[in-house]
C-alpha positions as CSV (number, residue, x, y, z in Angstrom):
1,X,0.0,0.0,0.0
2,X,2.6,2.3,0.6
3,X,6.1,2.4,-1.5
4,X,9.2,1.6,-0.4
5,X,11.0,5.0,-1.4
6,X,8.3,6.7,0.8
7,X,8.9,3.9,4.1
8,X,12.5,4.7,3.7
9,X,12.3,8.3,3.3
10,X,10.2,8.8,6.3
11,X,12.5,6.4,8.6
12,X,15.3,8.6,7.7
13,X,13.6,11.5,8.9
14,X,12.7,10.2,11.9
15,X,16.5,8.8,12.3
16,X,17.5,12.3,11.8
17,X,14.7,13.7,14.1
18,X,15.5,11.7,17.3
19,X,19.3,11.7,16.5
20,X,19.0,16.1,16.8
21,X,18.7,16.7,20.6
22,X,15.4,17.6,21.6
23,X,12.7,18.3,23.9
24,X,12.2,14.1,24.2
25,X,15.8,13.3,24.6
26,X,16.7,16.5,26.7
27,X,14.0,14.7,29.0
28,X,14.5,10.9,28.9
29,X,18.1,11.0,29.6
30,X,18.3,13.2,32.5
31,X,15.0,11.1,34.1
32,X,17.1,8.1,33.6
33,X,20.5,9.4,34.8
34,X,18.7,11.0,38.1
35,X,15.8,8.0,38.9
36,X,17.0,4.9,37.1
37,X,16.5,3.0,33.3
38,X,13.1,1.9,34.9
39,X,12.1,5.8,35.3
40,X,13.2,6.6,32.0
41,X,11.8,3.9,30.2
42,X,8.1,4.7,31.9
43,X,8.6,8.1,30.4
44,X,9.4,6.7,27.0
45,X,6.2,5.2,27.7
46,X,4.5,8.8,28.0
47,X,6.3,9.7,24.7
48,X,5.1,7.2,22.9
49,X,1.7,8.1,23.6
50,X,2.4,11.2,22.5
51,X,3.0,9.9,19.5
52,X,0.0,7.6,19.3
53,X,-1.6,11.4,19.8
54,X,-0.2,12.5,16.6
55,X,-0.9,9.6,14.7
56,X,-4.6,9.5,15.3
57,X,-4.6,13.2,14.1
58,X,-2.7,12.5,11.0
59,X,-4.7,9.6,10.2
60,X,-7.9,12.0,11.0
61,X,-6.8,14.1,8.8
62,X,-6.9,17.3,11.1
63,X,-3.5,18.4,9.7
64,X,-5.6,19.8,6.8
65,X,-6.9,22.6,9.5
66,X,-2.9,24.3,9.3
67,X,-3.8,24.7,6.0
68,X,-7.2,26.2,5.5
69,X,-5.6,28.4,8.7
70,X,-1.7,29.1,7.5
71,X,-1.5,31.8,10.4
72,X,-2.5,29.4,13.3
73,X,0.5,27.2,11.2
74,X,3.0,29.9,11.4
75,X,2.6,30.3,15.3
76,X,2.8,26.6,15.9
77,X,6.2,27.5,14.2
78,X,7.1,30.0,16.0
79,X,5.8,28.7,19.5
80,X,8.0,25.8,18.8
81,X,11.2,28.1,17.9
82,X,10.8,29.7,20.9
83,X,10.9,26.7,23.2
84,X,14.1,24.9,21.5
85,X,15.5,28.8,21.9
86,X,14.5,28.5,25.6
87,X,16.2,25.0,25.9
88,X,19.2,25.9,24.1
89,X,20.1,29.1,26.3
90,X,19.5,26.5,29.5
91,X,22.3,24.4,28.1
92,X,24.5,27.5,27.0
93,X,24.5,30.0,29.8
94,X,27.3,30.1,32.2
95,X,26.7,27.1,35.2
96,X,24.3,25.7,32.4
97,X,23.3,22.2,32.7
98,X,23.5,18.5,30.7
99,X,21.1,16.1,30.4
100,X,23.9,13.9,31.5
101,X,25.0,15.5,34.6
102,X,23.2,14.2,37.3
103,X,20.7,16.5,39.1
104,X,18.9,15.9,43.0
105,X,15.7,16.0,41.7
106,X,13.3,14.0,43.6
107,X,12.0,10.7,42.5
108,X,8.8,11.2,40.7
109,X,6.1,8.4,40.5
110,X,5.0,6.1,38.0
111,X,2.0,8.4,36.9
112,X,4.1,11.2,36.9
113,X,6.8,10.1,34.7
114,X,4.2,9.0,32.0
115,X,2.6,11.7,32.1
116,X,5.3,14.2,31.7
117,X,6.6,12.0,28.8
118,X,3.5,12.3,27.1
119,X,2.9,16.4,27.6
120,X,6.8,16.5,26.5
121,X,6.0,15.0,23.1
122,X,2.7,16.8,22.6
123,X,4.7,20.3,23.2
124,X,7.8,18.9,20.8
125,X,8.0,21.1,18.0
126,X,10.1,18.5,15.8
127,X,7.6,15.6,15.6
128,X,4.6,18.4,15.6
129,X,6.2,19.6,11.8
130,X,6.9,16.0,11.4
131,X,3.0,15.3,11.5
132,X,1.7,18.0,9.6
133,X,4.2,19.5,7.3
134,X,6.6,16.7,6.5
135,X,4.5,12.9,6.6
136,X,1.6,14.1,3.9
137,X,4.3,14.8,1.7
138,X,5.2,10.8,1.7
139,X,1.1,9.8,0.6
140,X,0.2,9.0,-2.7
141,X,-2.8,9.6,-3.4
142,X,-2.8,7.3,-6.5
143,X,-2.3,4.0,-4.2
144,X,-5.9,4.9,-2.5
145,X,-6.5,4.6,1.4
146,X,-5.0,7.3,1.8
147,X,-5.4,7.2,6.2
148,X,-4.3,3.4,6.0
149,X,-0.9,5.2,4.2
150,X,-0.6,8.0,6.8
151,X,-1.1,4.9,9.4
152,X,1.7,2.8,8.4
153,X,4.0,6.0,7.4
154,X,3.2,7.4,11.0
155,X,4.0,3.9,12.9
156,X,7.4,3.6,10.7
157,X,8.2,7.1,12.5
158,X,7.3,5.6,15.9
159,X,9.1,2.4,15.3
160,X,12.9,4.8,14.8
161,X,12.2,6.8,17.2
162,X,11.2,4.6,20.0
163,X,13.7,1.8,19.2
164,X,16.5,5.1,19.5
165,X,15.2,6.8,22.5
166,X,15.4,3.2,24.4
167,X,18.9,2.9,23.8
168,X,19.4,6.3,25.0
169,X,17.6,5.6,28.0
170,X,19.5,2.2,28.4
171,X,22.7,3.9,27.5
172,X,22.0,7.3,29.6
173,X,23.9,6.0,33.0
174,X,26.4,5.0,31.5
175,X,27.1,8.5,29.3
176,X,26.8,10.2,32.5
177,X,30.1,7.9,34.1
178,X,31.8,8.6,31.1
179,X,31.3,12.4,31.0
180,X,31.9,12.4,34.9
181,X,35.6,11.4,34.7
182,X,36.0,13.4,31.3
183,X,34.9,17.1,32.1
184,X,35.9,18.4,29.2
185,X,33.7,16.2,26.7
186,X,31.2,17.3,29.0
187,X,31.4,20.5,27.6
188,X,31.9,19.5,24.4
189,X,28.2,17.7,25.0
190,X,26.3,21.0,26.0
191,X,27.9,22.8,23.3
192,X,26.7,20.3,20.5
193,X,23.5,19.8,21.8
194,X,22.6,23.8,22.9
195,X,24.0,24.4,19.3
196,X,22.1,21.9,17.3
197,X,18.8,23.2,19.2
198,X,19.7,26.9,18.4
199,X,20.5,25.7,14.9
200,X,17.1,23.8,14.9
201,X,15.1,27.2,16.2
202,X,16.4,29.3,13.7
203,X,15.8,26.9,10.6
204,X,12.2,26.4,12.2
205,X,11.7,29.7,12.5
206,X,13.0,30.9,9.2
207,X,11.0,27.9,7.6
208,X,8.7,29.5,4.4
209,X,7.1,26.6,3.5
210,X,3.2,25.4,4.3
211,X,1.8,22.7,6.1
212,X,1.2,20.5,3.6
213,X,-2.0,17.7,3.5
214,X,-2.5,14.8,1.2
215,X,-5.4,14.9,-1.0
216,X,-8.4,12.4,-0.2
C-alpha cells in the first residue's frame, strides 16, 4: 500500500529527528541518569503516547486545518522556535546544565513520569512539523487509502524513534560515568547539543514553507 522510497524516506527523517537533541531526549536521559533506566523507560512510555496522539490526528486528517488556517501554522512554528530557543540558552548559559549531569531531583512516581513524557511530546516542536508539514508529503494519493498510508508511514516514525530513544535511556547511566571522569567532553556535550537546538530554532523559525495535506 505504501512504497518503499516513501517507508524509507520517512524512517530517515525520523532517524535524523530523534538523532537532533530535543525536547524528548533532553528529557528521557536526564530522568534516567537521576531515577534509574526503569524511570526513563516509563517516560518513554508517556512519549510514545504522544505519539499515538499525533498519529490518530494525521490519520484524521486534522492536519488539513494548518492549511485552511496558514496563520495558526505559522505560530505553531514560532511557538516551537521559541521553546528549542528557551532549551538551548538553558544548556549554553554560564553554570548551564547537561542532560547527563546528574541533578537531585526528587524521585517522581509512575504516573508522573508517564505523564510528563506524554505532555513533553505533545509540546515537541520537531515531531509536531513531522506530522503536519513533513509525513503528507510521503502519501500518494494514486495508491488509495490514503489514512491506511498515513497509518503505516506514522507507525514507521514511531518504530525509529522509540527503538533510538530506548537505547538512550538504556545507554544514559552509563554517558553520564563517562562524561563524569572526562569534564571536558562534557562541555563539548552541552555545546553540540545547545548548538544543534539553536540551529534547529532558527531553521524552524526561518521555515517558508506550508503545512502540507494529502489529497483524499
Amino acid at each position: 500500500m505504501i512504497g518503499t522510497a516513501a517507508s524509507v524516506g520517512v524512517a530517515l527523517v525520523a532517524l535524523g529527528l530523534v538523532l537532533t537533541p530535543g525536547p524528548n531526549m533532553v528529557y528521557l536521559v536526564s530522568r534516567s541518569v537521576a531515577q534509574g533506566r526503569g524511570a526513563g523507560l516509563i517516560s518513554l512510555l508517556g512519549v510514545a503516547a504522544g505519539f499515538g496522539v499525533y498519529l490518530a490526528t494525521a490519520v484524521a486528517g486534522l492536519a488539513a486545518v494548518f492549511v485552511l488556517v496558514p496563520t495558526l501554522y505559522a505560530v505553531v512554528k514560532l511557538a516551537g522556535a521559541g521553546y528549542l530557543l528557551w532549551l538551548a540558552w538553558r544548556t549554553l548559559r554560564p553554570g548551564g546544565g547537561s542532560p547527563f549531569t546528574p541533578a537531585p531531583l526528587p524521585p517522581d512516581p509512575p504516573r508522573r513520569l508517564f505523564t510528563m513524557g506524554l505532555v513533553t511530546n505533545l509540546l515537541n516542536p520537531k515531531i509536531a512539523i513531522l506530522y503536519v508539514s513533513l509525513l503528507p508529503q510521503f502519501v500518494d494519493p494514486a495508491r488509495g487509502h490514503v489514512a491506511a498510508q498515513s497509518l503505516l508511514l506514522g507507525l514507521t516514525q514511531i518504530a525509529v524513534a522509540l527503538s533510538v530513544n530506548a537505547l538512550i535511556v538504556l545507554s544514559a547511566g552509563a554517558l553520564a560515568g563517562f562524561f563524569a571522569r572526562r569534564p571536558v567532553w562534557l562541555r563539548v556535550q552541552r555545546w553540540v547539543t545547545g548548538t544543534a537546538l539553536a540551529a534547529l530554532a532558527v531553521r524552524i523559525a526561518t521555515d517558508r514553507s506550508r503545512a502540507a495535506v494529502a489529497a483524499p
